[in-house]
C-alpha positions as CSV (number, residue, x, y, z in Angstrom):
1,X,-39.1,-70.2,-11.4
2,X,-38.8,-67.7,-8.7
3,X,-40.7,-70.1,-6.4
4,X,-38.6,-73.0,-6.9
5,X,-35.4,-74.2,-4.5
6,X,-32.1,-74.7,-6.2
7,X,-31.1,-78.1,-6.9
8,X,-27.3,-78.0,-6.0
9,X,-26.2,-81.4,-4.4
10,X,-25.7,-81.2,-1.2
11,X,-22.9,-83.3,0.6
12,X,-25.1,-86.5,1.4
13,X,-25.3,-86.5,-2.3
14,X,-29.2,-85.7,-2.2
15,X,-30.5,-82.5,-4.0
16,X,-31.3,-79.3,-1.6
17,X,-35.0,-79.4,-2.8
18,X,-35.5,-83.2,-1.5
19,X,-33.7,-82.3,2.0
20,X,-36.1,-78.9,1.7
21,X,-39.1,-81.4,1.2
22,X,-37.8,-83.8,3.9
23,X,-37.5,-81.1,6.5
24,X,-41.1,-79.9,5.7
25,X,-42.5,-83.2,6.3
26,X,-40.7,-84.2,9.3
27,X,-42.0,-80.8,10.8
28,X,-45.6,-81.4,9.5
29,X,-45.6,-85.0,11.5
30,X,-43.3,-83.6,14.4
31,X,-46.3,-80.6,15.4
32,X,-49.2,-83.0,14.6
33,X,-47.5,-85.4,17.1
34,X,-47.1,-82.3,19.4
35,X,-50.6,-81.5,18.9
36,X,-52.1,-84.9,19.8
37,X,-49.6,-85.0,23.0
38,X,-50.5,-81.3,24.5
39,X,-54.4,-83.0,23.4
40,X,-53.7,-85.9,25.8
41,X,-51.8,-83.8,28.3
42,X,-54.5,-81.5,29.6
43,X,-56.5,-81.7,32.7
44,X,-60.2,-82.7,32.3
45,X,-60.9,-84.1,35.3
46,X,-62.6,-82.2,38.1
47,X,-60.9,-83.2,41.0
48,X,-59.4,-80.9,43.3
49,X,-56.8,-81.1,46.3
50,X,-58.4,-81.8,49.6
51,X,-56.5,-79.2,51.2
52,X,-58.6,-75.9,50.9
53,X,-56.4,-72.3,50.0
54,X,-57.2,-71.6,53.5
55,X,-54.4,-73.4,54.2
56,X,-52.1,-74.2,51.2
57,X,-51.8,-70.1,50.7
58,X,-49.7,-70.0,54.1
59,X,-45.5,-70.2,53.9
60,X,-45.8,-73.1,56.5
61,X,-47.4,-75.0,54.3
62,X,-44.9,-74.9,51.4
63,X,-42.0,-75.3,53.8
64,X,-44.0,-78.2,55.4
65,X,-44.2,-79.7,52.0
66,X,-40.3,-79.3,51.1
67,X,-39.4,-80.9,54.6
68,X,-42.0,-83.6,53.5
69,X,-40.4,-84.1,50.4
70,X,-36.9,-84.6,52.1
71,X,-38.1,-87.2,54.3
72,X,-39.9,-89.2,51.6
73,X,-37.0,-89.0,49.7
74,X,-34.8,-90.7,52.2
75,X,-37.4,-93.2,52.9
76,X,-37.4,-93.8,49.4
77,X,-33.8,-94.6,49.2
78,X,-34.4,-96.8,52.3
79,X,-36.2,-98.9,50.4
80,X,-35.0,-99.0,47.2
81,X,-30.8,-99.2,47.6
82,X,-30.9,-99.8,51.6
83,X,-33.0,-103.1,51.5
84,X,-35.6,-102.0,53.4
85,X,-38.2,-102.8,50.9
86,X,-38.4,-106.4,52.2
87,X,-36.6,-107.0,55.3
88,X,-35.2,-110.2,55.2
89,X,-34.2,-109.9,59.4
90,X,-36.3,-111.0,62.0
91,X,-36.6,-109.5,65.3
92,X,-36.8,-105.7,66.5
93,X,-33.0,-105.7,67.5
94,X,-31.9,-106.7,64.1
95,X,-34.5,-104.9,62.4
96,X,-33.5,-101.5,64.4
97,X,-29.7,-102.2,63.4
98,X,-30.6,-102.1,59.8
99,X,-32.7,-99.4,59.7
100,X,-30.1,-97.3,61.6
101,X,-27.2,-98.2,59.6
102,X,-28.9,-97.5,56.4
103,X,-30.0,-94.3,57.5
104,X,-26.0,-93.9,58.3
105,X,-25.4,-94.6,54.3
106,X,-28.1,-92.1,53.1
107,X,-26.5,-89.6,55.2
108,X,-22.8,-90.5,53.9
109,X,-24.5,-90.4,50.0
110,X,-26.0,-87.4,50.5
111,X,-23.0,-85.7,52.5
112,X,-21.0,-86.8,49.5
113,X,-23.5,-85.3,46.7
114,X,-23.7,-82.2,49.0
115,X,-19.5,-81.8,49.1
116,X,-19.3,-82.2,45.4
117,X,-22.3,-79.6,45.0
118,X,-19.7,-76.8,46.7
């Protein structure tokens, strides 16, 4: 008896011991889910990067690659919001106006974000 978990109801109406049981099973399937995910997850292939430590161990480098990041970000946004996916203009002229004024826009969007961040 010593082993066994009171059976008082518990608001739900169920006992304590069948929410007790419940919680022990949802955890059992819950870590075996886990298990087969972090299984799945892990790196087995043998590529590498083709940029050697040579260079990636330098602080150019990592700013180079936030800068990067920037830019592809606005790009990104170029296409996706500012239509510049598939530009439905023809001619350089008009072509130039649209990619100037939705650079205009990412700049206002991201001036916005960056006055409501202070």
């Amino acid at each position: 008896m010593a082993g066994q978990v009171p059976t008082k109801p518990n608001y739900q109406g169920n006992s304590v011991r069948h929410t007790h049981i419940c919680v022990l099973i949802v955890r059992e399937a819950i870590i075996s889910l886990l298990k087969k995910a972090r299984s799945t997850a892990t790196y087995t292939t043998k590529r590498r990067s083709a940029v050697d430590e040579r260079t990636t161990r330098h602080t150019g480098y990592e700013i180079s690659q936030r800068k990067r990041k920037r830019v592809e970000q606005s790009f990104g946004w170029m296409k996706m919001v500012g239509m510049l996916k598939k530009v439905k203009l023809r001619g350089i002229d008009k072509v130039g106006w649209l990619f100037i004024f939705t650079g205009a826009a990412y700049n206002l969007c991201r001036l916005r974000n960056l006055m409501a961040r202070t």
